[in-house]
N, C-alpha and C positions, 0 to 999 in steps of 0.2 A: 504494500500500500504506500501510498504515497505523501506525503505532508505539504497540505497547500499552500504553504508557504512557502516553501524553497521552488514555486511557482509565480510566487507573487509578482516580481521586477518584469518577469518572460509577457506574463498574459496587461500588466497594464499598459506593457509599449504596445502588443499588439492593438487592442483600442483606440489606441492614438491615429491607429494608421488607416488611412481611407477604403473606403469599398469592405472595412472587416466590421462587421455589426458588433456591439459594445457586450452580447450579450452569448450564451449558451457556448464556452468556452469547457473543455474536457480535457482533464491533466494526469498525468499516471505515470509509474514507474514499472518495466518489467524484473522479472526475478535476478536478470542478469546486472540490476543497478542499471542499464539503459532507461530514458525515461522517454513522455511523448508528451506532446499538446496538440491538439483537436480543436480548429475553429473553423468557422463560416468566413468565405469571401462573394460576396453581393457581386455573382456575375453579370450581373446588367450595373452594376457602377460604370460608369466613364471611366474610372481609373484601375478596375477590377486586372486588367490583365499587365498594365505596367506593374500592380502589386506581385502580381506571380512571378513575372520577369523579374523583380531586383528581390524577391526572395529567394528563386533558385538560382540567380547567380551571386549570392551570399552564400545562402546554404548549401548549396549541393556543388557548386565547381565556379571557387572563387576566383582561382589561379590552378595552373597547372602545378606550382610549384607547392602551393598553399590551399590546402581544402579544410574544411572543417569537420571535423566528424559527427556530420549530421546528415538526414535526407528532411528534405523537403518535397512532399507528395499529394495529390489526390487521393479521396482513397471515396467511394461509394459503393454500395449495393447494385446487384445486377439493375437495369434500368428498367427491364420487365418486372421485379419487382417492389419498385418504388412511385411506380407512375408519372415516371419522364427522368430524362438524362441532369436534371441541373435540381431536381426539387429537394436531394438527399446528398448529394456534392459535399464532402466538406474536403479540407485540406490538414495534413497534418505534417507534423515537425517530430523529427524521431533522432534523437541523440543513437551516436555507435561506440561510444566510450562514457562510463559512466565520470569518470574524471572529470569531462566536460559538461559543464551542470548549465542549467536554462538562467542563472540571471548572466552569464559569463555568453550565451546565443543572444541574449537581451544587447550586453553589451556590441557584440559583433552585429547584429540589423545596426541598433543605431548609429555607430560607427560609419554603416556604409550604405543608409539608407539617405533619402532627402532630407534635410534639415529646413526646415521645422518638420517633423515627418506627419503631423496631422495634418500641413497645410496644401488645401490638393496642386497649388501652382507648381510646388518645387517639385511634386512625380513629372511634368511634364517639362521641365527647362532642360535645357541640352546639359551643363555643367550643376551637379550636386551642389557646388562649394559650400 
């Protein structure tokens, strides 16, 4: 089981960040000490697919040189049955060394995410700065 607070830092940047609803967030550890988070992103936002964009090029392959050991994934029920492709959608964040703990993935989004990361202009400007 898992202690909701050594989730705390992970799940309140995610809220900050656009097109991911504030709300029904799912947090857990497996027996190997890897742990995961489970949230919604609002695929009809405008900004819903630049969010996936600078999350899997965080998480899952930031540099050839430099990866994190994490996946950042899709994960849903078959869509026959759910009754449609996007109503049961969620996405999730799965640590692959338990070492690496979710306010330390907290720290790495906003390191390389837009700054202000709530504000939706900075997902679309060319330069992060």
């Amino acid at each position: 089981m898992s202690n909701q607070t050594d989730f705390d830092k992970l799940v309140a940047f995610l809220k900050r960040v656009p097109a991911i609803p504030p709300s029904a967030f799912g947090t857990g550890k497996f027996d190997d000490g890897n742990w995961w988070v489970k949230f919604s992103i609002d695929i009809t936002h405008p900004l819903a697919w630049h969010v996936v964009q600078e999350f899997g090029g965080v998480l899952n392959y930031l540099s050839l040189n430099e990866r994190l050991p994490t996946v950042f994934m899709p994960v849903s029920p078959a869509p026959y049955l759910n009754g449609g492709p996007d109503e049961f959608l969620s996405w999730v964040i799965e640590s692959k060394d338990p070492k690496f703990n979710p306010d330390t993935a907290a720290e790495w989004l906003e390191s390389r995410l837009p700054r202000p990361v709530e504000e939706p202009a900075q997902w679309i400007a060319e330069d992060h700065g």
